[in-house]
N, C-alpha and C positions, 0 to 999 in steps of 0.2 A: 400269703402266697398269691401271685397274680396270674393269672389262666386265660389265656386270649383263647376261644374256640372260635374253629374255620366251617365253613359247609362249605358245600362244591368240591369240583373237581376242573381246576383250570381249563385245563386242553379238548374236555370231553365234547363241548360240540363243537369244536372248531374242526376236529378230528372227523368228528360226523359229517358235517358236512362239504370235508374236503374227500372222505373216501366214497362218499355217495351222492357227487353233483348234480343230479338229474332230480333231486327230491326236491318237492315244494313247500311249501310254509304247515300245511299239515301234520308233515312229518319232521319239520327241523326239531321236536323234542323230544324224538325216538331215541334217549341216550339218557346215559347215567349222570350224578353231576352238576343236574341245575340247581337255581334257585340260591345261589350263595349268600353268605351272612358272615357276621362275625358279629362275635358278643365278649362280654369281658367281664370276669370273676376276680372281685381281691376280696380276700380272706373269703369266700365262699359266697360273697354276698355277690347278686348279678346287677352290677352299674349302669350299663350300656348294651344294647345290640340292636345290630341294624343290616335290611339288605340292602346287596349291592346296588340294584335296581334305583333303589332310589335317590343313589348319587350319580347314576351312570342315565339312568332314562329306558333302558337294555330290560325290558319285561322279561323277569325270569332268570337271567345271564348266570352263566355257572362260573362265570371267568375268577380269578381270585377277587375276592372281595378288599382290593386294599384302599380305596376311598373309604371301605366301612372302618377295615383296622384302622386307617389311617384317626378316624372321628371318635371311634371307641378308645383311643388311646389318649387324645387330644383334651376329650373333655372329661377324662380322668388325671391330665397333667402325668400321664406316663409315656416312657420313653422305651422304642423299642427293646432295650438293652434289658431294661425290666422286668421284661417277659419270663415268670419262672419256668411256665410251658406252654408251648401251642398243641392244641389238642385240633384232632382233625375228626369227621362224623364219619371217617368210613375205615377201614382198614384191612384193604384189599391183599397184603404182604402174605398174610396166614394162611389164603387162600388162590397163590401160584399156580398149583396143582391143576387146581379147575380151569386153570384157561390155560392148558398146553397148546391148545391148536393157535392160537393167537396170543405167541409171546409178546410180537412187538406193540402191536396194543396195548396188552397190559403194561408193556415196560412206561411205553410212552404218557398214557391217559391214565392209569390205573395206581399207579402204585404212591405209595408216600413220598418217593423220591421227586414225582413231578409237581408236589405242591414244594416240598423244599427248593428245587429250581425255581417255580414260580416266586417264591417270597423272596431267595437271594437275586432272582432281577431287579426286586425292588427295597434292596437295601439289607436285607436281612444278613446275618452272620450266627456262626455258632447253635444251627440247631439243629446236625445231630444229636446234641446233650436236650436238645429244651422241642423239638417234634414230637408228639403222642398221637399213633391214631388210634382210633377207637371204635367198637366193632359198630356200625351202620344203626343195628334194632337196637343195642345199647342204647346207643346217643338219644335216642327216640324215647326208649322209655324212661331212662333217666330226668329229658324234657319234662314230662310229666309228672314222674312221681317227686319230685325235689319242689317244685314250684304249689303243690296239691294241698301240703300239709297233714297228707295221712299218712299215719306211723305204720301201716300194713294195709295191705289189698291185692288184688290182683291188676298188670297191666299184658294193656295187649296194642302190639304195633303190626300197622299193615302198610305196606304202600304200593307201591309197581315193583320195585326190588330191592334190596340191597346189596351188600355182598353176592352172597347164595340164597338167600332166602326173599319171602316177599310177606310173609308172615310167622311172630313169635307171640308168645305169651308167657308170661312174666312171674312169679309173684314177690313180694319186695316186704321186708321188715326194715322199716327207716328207709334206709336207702342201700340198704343190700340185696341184689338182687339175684334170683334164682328162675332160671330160663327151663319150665315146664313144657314146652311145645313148641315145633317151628316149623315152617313150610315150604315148599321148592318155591323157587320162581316158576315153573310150570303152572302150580295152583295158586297165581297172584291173584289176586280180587279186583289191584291196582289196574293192572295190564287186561284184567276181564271188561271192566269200566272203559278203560281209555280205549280198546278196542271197539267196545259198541260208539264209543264218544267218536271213532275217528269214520266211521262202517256210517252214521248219521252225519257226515261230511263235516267234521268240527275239527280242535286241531286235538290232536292226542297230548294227553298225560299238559293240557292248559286250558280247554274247554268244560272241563265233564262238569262242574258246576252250571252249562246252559245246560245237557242234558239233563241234571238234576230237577230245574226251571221248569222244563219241557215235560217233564212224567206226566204230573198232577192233570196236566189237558188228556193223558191215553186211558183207555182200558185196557191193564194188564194182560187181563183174559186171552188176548188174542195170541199172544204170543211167549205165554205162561210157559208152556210147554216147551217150546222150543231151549229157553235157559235153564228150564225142571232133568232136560235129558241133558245140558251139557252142565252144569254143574249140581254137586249136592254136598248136603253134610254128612260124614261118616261117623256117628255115635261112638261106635264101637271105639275109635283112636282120635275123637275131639280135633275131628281136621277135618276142612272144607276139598272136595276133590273134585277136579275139573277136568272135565271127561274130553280135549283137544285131540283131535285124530290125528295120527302121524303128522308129522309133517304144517301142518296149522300155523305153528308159532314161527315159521321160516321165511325169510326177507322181512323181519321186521322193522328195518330202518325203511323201507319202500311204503309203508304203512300197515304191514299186515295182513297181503292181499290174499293170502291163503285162508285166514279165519273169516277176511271179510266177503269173501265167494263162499264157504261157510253158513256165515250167516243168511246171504243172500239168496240161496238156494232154499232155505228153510223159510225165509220172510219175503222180503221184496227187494226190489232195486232203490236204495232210496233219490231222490232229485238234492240237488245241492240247492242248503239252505240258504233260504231266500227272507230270514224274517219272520213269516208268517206262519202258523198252526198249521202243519200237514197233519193229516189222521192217521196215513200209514207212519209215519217218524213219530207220531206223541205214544200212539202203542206202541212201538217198540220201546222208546225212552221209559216208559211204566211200566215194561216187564222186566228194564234190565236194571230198573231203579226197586222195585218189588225183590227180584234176586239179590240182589243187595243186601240189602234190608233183611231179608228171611236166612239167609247164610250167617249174616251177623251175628244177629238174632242170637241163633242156634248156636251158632262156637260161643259167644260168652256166657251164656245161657250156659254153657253144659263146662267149662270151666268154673265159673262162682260155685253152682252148684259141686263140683267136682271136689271144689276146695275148701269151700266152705266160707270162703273172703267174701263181704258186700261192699266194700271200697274197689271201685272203677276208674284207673286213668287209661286214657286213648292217646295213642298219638301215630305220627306217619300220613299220609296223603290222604287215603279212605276216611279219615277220620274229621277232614272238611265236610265231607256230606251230612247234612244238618238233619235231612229228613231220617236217616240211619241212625244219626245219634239219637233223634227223638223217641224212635223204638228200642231203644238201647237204655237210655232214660227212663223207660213206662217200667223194665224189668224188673217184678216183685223183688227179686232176689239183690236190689240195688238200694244201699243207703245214702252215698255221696257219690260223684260223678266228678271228675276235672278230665277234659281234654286239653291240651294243649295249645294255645291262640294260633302259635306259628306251627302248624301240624306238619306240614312241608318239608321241607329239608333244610329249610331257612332257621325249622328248630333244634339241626342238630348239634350248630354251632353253642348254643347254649348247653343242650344235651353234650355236648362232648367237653365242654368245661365243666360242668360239673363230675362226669365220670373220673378226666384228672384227677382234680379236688377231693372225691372222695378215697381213692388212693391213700392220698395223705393224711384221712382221716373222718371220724364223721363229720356232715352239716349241721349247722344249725335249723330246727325246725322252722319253718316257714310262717311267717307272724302275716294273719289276713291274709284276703286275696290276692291271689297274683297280678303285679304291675302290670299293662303289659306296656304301656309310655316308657321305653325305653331307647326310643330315639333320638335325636335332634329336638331342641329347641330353641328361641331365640328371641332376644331381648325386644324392647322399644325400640332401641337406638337404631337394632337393627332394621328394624321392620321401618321406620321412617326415614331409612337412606333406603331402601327401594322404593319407596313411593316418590319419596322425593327426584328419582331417577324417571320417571314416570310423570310429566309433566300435562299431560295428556287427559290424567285422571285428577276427578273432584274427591276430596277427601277430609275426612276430619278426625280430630284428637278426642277422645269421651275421655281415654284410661279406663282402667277395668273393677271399678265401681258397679251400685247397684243402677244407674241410670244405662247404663251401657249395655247389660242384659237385658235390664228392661226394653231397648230399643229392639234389641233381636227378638225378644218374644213377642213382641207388639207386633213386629215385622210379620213373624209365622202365622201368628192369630189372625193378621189380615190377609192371609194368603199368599205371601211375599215367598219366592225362594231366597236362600240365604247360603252363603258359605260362610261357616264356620270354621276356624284357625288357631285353635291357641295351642299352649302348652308343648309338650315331649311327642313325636309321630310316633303312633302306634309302630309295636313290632309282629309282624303278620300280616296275611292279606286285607284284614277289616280292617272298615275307619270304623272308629269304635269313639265317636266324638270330638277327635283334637284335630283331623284332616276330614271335616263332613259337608256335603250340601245335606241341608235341613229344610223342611217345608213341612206345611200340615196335612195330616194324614186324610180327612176330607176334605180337601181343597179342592176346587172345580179344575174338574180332566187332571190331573196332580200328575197322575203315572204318565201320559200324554204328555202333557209338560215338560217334563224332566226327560223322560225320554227322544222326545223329538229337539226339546231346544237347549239341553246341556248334555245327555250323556250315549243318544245317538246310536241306543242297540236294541237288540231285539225286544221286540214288544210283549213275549211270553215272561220274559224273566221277572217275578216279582221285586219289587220296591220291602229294604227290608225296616221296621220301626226300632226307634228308642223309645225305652218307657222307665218313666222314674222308679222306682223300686215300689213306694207308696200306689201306687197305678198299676204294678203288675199282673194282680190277682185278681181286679174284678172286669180286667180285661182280656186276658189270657189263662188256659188251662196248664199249668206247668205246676213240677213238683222241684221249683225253684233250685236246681240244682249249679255249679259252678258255672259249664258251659252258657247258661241265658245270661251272665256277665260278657260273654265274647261273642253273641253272633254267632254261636257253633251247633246250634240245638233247635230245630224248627216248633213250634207254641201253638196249641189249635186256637183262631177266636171264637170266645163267647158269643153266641149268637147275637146278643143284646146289643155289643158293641160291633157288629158287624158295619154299622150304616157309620159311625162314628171313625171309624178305620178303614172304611172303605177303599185307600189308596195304598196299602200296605197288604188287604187282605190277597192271599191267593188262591189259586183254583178247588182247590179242596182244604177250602177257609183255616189255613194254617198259615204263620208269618213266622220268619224266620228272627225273634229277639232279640236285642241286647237292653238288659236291665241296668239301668244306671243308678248307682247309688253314691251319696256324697262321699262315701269312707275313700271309694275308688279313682272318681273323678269330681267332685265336688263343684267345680263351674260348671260344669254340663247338665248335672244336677239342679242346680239355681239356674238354669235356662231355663230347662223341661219345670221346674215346677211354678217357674213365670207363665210359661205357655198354659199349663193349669189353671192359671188366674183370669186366664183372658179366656180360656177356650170349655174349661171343666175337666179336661184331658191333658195328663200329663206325658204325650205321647207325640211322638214326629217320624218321619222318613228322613232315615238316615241314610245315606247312601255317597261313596265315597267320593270325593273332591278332586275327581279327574274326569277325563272325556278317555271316549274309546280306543283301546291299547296302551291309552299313557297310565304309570305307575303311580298308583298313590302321591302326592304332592307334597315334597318335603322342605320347603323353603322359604321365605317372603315371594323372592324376584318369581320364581315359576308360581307361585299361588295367584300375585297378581295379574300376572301376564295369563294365565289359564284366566281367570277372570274377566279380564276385558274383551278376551275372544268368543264369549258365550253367555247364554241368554240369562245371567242371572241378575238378580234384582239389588242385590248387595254383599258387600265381602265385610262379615267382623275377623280382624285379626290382632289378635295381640293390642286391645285397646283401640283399635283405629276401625271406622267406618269409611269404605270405601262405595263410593256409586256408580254405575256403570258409563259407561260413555255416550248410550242414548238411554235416557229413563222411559221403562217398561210402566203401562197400567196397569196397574195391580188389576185382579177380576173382580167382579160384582162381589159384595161380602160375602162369605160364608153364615149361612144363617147358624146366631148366637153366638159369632165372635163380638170382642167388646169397639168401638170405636167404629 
């Protein structure tokens, strides 16, 4: 059986911002529908998926994803006609009712019928028989529990919204699941977030990972209280309740101005961010990242307990927050953990093929950890017809030998920045090694560096490490759970290795992980444990292989071209060392690298 699954929602911000023209870039993501993907299922096994973004350039775009369908079909040698179903993440049809007062919206932007129009623009035939949508939290936790490996546990999806709701909780034998709890879009956690995210002048429901950045500079305390009276947890009914006063949640495509007067009455007015640690904006980001955190906390907290399950999958938006996961993770009541890579909406394309698929029947158990190289990849051949396109740049042949890593690690050891290239693009927000800039973790001014002369953003936001599997534990406190494979779990460091991590470590000596093991990635692996040889630390900054706004980097021609526009030291990709246009000095050594 072959299962193409969609995210997004075509029309949804075009619609936005054709009926609300006066809105600025803060608010263009006040709508349902971004983030699109497509992914592809035959016989149950997941081959392919990828967002649209990074064939388009379009950060986020909900538009249909068919450059992705197009690639997920391509490099499975299937043809559209093939398709036994398209499965879609949302399925707004069951839920008509609710949006009387705005039929034509929904008709327009909302319903299964405007991605069927969308696909028959582009080619598509025959699928009223082969269209499936799928309810929103479904997709989400299916994401999770399919790719996880555990035969029973509890899951729980949160995001800004879906359908009608913005919060569900799960519990799943195999992959059947049974929906214990669910929550209004009133009491979203999503929309609680993106509110303070948009109220600290960022963009809503795209930023709130700087305010996550931003907490660790505040003391909660200041403004404890002000989110203690507007939200809490209610024991009694295992639901988070958000105490928004009449009227609060209205003109929220304008941004929210009613919560955000709101909030600003109870706290301060804040100044549009400029970069720099404000005191009033870091308290604030630390009480509503604390709220967070403590509401979390509490609802999973009193579900496990409730049920009795100590298997834990996450997925949905909230569940990017690393520092959340992390107290999520510390949970006695917790034996294994998987969240999801692509938590977004980008997972529910996957999420929503397998919901089809299982329809038809069970899955097969999930052998090891989850891929998540499920993008694009590309040969030699290719990679040296864009260099060769490229006359400008010096470059050379290694192949992907043991002299060739050796060059890259030698590189880091010396304090060199490096982009790294190879293999399948992650699927998800993280470079998670095959789209990464790499440098050593204390390398002189490192965060400075990389900040000012490759990635050009705010100066609070930590720099996040890879560390070999073998290096995990006597550098980091973690109870090594899925999550520190993806980047999704924040790690406190050991005091010891504080001065040795220095360029990774953040404000409240926590770094946000990714454990690299050879099972998972194997050449990334044999970097980092080159970097070992030369440095005693099998550890680097990873951080992803674009400049500011641009999407993850998924191809030779844009990897090189991002290359030669910025201050880095060298490009491995796919075998080939590239040098920049003017060669950069490397800094004084680092004391105790080798060479």
């Amino acid at each position: 059986m072959i299962v193409l699954g969609l995210s997004g929602l075509p029309r949804s911000q075009a619609r936005h911002l054709e009926d609300h023209p006066g809105i600025g870039p803060l608010d263009a993501r006040i709508c349902q529908g971004l983030d699109s993907a497509a992914a592809l299922l035959v016989d149950g096994e997941l081959v392919a998926a990828a967002s649209e973004e990074r064939f388009t350039g379009e950060k986020g775009t909900g538009k249909l994803p068919h450059h992705a369908i197009a690639w997920c079909l391509d490099s499975a040698g299937i043809a559209p006609e093939a398709v036994d179903v398209v499965a879609h993440g949302f399925d707004y049809d069951r839920h008509r009712r609710a949006f009387v007062l705005s039929q034509q919206h929904f008709d327009d932007v909302l319903t299964s019928r405007s991605v069927a129009d969308a696909l028959t623009e582009h080619g598509w035939d025959v699928l009223a028989e082969r269209l499936r949508p799928v309810e929103h939290h479904r997709a989400h936790a299916l994401s999770a529990v399919v790719p996880s490996g555990f035969d029973q546990g509890l899951a729980v999806v949160s995001d800004g919204m879906g359908e009608v709701e913005s919060l569900s909780v799960w519990r799943f034998r195999g992959t059947e699941l049974e929906k214990l709890h669910s929550q209004p879009i009133a009491a979203s956690l999503g929309v609680l977030y993106g509110i303070g995210t948009r109220f600290l002048g960022f963009q809503f429901n795209s930023d709130e990972y700087k305010v996550m950045g931003l907490a660790p500079y505040g003391d909660p305390e200041r403004f404890r209280s002000v989110f203690r009276k507007l939200a809490r947890f209610d024991a009694e009914r295992g639901s988070v309740v958000i105490d928004w006063p009449k009227g609060a949640l209205a003109d929220a495509p304008q941004g929210y101005p009613h919560a955000r007067a709101l909030l600003a009455e109870q706290t301060f007015t804040p100044n549009p961010p400029d970069g720099s640690i404000q005191r009033d904006e870091a308290d604030f980001a630390a009480a509503l990242q604390d709220c967070l955190t403590e509401l979390l906390v509490a609802l999973v907290g009193h579900w496990l307990e409730r049920t009795g399950e100590r298997s834990l999958c996450l997925a949905g938006g909230t569940f990017l927050n690393c520092k959340s996961n992390q107290a999520l993770a510390a949970l006695a009541g917790v034996d294994r953990m998987f969240v999801q890579p692509a938590s977004g909406d980008d997972g529910t394309a996957p999420g929503a093929a397998w919901a089809a698929a299982v329809e038809q029947g069970p899955l097969n158990p999930a052998k090891g950890p989850f891929d998540p190289y499920l993008g694009p990849g590309y040969s030699r051949d290719e990679v040296r017809a864009a260099l060769e396109a490229r006359p400008d740049l010096t470059w050379r042949e290694m192949g992907l030998g043991e002299d060739y890593v050796a060059a890259a690690a030698e590189d880091i050891a010396a304090d060199r920045i490096v982009a790294w290239f190879q293999g399948r693009m992650e699927f998800g927000p993280r470079a998670l090694g095959n789209r990464s800039i790499l440098a050593r973790p204390d390398g002189d001014r490192i965060k400075d560096r990389i900040n000012s002369a490759v990635k050009f953003r705010e100066a609070f936001r930590p720099f996040a490490p890879a560390v070999h599997v073998d290096d995990r534990d006597r550098l980091f406190v973690t109870r090594g759970f899925a999550p520190d494979l993806y980047m999704l779990a924040t790690a406190q460091v050991r005091p010891e290795a504080r001065a040795t991590l220095s360029g990774i470590v953040h404000e409240d000596d926590s770094a946000r992980i990714q454990t690299v093991t050879p099972e998972l990635n194997p050449a990334f692996a044999e970097l980092l444990a080159g970097v070992r040889e030369r440095t005693g630390t099998g550890c680097v900054v990873n951080t992803s292989f674009n400049v500011k706004g641009q999407p993850l980097i998924m191809d030779p021609a844009t990897a090189i071209d991002t290359f030669s526009r910025i201050a880095l030291d060298r490009l491995y990709i796919e075998g080939f060392v590239v040098e920049p246009t003017t060669m950069i000095d490397p800094p004084a050594p680092v004391p105790g690298s080798a060479g």
